[in-house]
N, C-alpha and C positions, 0 to 999 in steps of 0.2 A: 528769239532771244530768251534765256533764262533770267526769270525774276529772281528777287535775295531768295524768297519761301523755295523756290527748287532745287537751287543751291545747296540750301540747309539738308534740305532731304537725301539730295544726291549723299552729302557729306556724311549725314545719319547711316543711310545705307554702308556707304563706303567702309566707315567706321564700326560696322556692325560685321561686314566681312574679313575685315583684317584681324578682329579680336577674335573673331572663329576661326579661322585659318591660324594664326597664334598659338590657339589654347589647344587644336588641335596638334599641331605641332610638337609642342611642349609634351605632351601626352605620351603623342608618337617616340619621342627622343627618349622620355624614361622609360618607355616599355622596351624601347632596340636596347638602352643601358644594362637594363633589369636581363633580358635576355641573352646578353652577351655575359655578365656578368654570371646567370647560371650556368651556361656553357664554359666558361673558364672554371668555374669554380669544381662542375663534371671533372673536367679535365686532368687537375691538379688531385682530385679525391682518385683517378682510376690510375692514372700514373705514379706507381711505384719501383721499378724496376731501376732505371735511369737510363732506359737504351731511346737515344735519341731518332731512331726511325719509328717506334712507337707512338712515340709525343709526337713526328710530325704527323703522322697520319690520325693519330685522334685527335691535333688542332684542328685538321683537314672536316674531318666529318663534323665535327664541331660547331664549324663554320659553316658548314652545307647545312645543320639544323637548324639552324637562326636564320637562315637564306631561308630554308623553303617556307620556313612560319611569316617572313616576311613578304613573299609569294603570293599569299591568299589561303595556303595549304594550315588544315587545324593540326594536323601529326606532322613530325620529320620523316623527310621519305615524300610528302603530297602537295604537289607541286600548284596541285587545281585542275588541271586541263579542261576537257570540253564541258565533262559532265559537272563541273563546281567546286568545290573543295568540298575534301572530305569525302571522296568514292570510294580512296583504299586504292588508286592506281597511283603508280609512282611516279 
């Protein structure tokens, strides 16, 4: 049987992981905004022509940059595989 003092603890702990998992969170979301937000704003600085098979396909790779950064990969293009991120293999 749990006494009130384990309770509390339990509840400290508890309380102590949700606010990390939170702040982490929170982090996480400005950085994916932050990074989508440079990517878009690439997009619009490199498109100038107005052919729209251009714009889809540099949404496209756009989008594959903020993917593989979210991947684990430090460059666009590095996905991580076996060897870690950041080997330079695609």
């Amino acid at each position: 049987m749990l006494y009130h003092f384990e309770l509390q603890m339990a509840g400290v702990i508890l309380l102590g992981a949700m606010l990390a998992c939170g702040v982490f969170m929170y982090i996480r979301r400005r950085r994916d905004r932050f990074l989508q937000e440079a990517a878009e704003s690439r997009l619009m600085r490199g498109d100038g022509d107005g052919d729209d098979s251009t714009t889809t396909t540099t949404a496209a790779a756009a989008a594959a940059a903020v993917d593989d950064t979210r991947n684990g990969g430090t460059e666009p293009g590095d996905r991580g595989g076996a060897d870690g991120p950041g080997d330079g293999k695609p």
